[in-house]
LOPADO-689676 format. One record per residue (C-alpha): residue in one letter; residue number from 0; x, y, z. Coordinates in Angstrom, 3 decimals, decimal comma. Each point is the difference from the previous one (the first is absolute). Layout:
BEGIN
<atom><resn>A</resn><resi>NUM</resi><x>X</x><y>Y</y><z>Z</z></atom>
...
***
This chain:
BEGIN
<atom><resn>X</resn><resi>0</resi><x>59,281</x><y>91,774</y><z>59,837</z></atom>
<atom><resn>X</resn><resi>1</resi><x>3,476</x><y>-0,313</y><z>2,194</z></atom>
<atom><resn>X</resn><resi>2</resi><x>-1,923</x><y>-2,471</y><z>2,181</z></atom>
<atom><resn>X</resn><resi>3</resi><x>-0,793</x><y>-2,159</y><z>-2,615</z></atom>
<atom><resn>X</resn><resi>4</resi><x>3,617</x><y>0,128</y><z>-1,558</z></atom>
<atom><resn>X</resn><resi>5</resi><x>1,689</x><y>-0,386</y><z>3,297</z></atom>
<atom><resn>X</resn><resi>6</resi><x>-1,987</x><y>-3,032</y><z>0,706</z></atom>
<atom><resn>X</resn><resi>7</resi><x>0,802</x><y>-1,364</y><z>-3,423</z></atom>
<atom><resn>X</resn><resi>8</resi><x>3,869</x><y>0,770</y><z>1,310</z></atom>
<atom><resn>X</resn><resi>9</resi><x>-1,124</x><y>-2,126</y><z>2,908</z></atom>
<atom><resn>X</resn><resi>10</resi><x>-1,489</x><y>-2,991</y><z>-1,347</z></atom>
<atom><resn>X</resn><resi>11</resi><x>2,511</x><y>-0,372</y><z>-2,815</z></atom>
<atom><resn>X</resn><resi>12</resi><x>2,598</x><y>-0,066</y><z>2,716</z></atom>
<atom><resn>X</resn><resi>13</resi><x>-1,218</x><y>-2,111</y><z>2,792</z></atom>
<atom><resn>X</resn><resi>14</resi><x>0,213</x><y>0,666</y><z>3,532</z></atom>
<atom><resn>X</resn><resi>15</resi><x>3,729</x><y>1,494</y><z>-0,233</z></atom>
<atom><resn>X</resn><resi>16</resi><x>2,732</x><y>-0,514</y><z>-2,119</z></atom>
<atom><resn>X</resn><resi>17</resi><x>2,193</x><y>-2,425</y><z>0,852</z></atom>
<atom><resn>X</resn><resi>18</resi><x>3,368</x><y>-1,713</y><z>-1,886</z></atom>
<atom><resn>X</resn><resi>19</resi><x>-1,900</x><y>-2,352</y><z>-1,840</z></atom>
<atom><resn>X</resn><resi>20</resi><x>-2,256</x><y>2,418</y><z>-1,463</z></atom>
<atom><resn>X</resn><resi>21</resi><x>0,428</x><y>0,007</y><z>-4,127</z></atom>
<atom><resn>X</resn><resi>22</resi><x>1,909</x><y>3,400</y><z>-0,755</z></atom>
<atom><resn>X</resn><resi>23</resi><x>-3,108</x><y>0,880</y><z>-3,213</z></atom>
<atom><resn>X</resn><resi>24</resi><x>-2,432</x><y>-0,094</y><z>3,088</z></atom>
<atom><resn>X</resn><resi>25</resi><x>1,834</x><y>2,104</y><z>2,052</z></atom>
<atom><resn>X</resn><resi>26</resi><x>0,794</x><y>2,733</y><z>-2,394</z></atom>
<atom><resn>X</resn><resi>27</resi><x>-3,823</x><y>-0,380</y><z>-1,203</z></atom>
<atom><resn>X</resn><resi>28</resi><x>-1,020</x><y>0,312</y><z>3,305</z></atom>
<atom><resn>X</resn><resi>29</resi><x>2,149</x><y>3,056</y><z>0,432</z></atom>
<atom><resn>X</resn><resi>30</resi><x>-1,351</x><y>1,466</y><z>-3,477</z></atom>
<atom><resn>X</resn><resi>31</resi><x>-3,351</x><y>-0,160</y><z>1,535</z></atom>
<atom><resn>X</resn><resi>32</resi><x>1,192</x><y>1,066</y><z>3,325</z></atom>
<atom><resn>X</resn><resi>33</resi><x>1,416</x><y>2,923</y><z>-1,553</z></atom>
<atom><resn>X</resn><resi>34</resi><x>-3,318</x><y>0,884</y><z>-2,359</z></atom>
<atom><resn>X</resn><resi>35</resi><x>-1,877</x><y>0,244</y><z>3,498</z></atom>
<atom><resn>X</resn><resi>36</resi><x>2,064</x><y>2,286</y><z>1,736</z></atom>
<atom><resn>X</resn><resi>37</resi><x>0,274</x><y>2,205</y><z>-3,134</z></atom>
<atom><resn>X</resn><resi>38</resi><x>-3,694</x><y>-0,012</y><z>0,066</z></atom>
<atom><resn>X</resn><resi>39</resi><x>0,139</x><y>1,302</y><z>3,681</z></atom>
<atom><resn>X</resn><resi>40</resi><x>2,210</x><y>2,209</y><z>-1,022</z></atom>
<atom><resn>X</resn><resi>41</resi><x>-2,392</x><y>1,553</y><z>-3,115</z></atom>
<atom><resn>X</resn><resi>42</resi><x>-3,312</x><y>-0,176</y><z>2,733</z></atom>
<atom><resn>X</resn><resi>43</resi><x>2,003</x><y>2,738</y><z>2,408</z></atom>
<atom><resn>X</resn><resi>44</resi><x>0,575</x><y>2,365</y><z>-2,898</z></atom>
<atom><resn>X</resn><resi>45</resi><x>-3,699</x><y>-0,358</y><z>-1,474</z></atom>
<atom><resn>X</resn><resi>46</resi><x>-1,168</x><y>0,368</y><z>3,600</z></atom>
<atom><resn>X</resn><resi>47</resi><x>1,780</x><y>3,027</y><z>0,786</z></atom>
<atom><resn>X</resn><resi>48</resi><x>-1,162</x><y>1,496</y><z>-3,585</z></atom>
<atom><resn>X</resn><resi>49</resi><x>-3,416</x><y>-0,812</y><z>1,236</z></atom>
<atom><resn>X</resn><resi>50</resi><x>0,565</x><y>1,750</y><z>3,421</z></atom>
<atom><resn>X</resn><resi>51</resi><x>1,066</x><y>2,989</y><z>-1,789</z></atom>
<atom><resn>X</resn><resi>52</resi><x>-3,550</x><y>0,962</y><z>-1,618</z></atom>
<atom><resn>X</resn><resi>53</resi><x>-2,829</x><y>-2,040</y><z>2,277</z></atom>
<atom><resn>X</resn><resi>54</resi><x>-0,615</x><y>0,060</y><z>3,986</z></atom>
<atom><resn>X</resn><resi>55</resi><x>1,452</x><y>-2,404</y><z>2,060</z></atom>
<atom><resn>X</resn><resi>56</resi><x>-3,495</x><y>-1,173</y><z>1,544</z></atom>
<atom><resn>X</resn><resi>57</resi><x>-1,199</x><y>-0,852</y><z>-3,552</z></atom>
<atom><resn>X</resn><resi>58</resi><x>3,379</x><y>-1,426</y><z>-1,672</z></atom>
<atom><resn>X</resn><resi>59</resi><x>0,694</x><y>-2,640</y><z>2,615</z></atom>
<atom><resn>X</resn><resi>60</resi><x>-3,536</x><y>-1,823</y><z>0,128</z></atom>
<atom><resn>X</resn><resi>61</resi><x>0,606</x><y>-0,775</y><z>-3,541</z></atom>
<atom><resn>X</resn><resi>62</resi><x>3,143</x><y>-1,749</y><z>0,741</z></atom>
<atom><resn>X</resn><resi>63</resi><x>-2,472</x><y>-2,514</y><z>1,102</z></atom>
<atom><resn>X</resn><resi>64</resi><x>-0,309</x><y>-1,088</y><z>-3,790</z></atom>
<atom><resn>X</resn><resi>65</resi><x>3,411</x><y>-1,702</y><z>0,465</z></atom>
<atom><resn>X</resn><resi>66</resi><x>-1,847</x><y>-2,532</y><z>2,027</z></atom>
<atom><resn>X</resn><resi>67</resi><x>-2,046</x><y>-0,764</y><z>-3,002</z></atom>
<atom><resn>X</resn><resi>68</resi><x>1,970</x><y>0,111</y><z>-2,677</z></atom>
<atom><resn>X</resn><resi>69</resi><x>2,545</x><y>-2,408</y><z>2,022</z></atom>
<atom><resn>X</resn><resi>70</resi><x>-2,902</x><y>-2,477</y><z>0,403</z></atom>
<atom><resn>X</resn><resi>71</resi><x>-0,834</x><y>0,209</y><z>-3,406</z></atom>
<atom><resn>X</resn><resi>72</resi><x>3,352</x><y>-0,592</y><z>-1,536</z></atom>
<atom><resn>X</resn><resi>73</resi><x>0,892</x><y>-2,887</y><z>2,738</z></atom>
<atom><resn>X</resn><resi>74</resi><x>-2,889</x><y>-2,080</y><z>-1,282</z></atom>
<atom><resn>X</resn><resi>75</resi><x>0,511</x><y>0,912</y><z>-3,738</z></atom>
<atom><resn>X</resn><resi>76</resi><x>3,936</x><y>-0,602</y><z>-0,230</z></atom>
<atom><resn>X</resn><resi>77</resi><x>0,476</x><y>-2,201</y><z>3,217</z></atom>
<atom><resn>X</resn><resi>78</resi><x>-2,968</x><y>-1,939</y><z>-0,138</z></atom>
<atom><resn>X</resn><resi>79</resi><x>-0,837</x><y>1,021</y><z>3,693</z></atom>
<atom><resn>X</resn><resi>80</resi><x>-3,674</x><y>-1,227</y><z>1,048</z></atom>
<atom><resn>X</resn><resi>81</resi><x>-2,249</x><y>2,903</y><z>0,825</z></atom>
<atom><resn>X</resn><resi>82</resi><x>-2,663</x><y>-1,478</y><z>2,753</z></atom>
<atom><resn>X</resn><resi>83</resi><x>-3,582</x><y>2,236</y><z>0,348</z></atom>
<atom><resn>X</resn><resi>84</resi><x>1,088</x><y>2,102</y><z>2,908</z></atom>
<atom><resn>X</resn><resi>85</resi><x>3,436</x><y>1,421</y><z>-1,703</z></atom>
<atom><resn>X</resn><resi>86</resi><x>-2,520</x><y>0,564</y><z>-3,278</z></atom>
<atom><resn>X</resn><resi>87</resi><x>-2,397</x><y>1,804</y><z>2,334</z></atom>
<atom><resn>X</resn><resi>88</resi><x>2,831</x><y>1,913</y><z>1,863</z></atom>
<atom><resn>X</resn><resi>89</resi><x>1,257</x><y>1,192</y><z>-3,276</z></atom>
<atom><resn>X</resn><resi>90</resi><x>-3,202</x><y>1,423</y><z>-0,949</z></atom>
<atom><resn>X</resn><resi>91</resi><x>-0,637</x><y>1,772</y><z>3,519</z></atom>
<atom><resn>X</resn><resi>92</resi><x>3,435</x><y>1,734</y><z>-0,836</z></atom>
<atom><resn>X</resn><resi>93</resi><x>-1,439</x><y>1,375</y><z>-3,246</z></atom>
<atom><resn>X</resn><resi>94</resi><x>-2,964</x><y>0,897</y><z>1,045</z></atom>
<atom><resn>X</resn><resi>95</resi><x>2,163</x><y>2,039</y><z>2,959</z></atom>
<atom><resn>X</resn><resi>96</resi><x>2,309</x><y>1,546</y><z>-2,328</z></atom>
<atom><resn>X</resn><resi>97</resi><x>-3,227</x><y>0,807</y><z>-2,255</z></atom>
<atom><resn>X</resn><resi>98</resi><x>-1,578</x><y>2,100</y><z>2,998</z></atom>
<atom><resn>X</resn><resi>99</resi><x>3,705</x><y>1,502</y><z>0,320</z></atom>
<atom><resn>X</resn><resi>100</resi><x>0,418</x><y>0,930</y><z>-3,146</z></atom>
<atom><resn>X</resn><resi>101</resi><x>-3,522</x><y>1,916</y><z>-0,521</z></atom>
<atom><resn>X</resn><resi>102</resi><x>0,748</x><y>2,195</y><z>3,080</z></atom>
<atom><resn>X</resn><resi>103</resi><x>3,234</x><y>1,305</y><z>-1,555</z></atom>
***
């Protein structure tokens, strides 16, 4: 989710700020900048509370769901296209983190 916010920081700001940028954009951008690295932030502490009951080997494969759930959300609130072979990557990284998940 802190990709999708921090490219909604991104595109609401432009390339880079510059004097003639309107001060509500910049301190919108800088809300949403702000709500992504928070959500950084709140990943590291779930992750380590993850790494504190489940093996390493089987906890980081399913980080790999971050890839999907990043496509999802770009198309749904940023209206990114999704072409056939990003669908059909998506689904070979479920069906990996499937075969993961059953050995654990």
């Amino acid at each position: 989710m802190a990709q999708i916010i921090l490219r909604k920081a991104m595109l609401m700001l432009g390339t880079s700020p510059s004097i003639d940028t309107p001060l509500a954009v910049f301190w919108i951008f800088m809300v949403y900048l702000c709500a992504g690295l928070a959500c950084y932030a709140i990943g590291i502490f779930l992750w380590l509370a993850v790494l504190s009951s489940n093996e390493v080997s089987v906890a980081y494969p399913m980080l790999a769901m971050g890839y999907v759930i990043a496509v999802v959300f770009s198309s749904l609130l940023l209206g990114e296209t999704l072409p056939l072979a990003r669908v059909v990557g998506i689904g070979l990284i479920c069906v990996g983190v499937l075969l993961i998940s059953r050995t654990a």
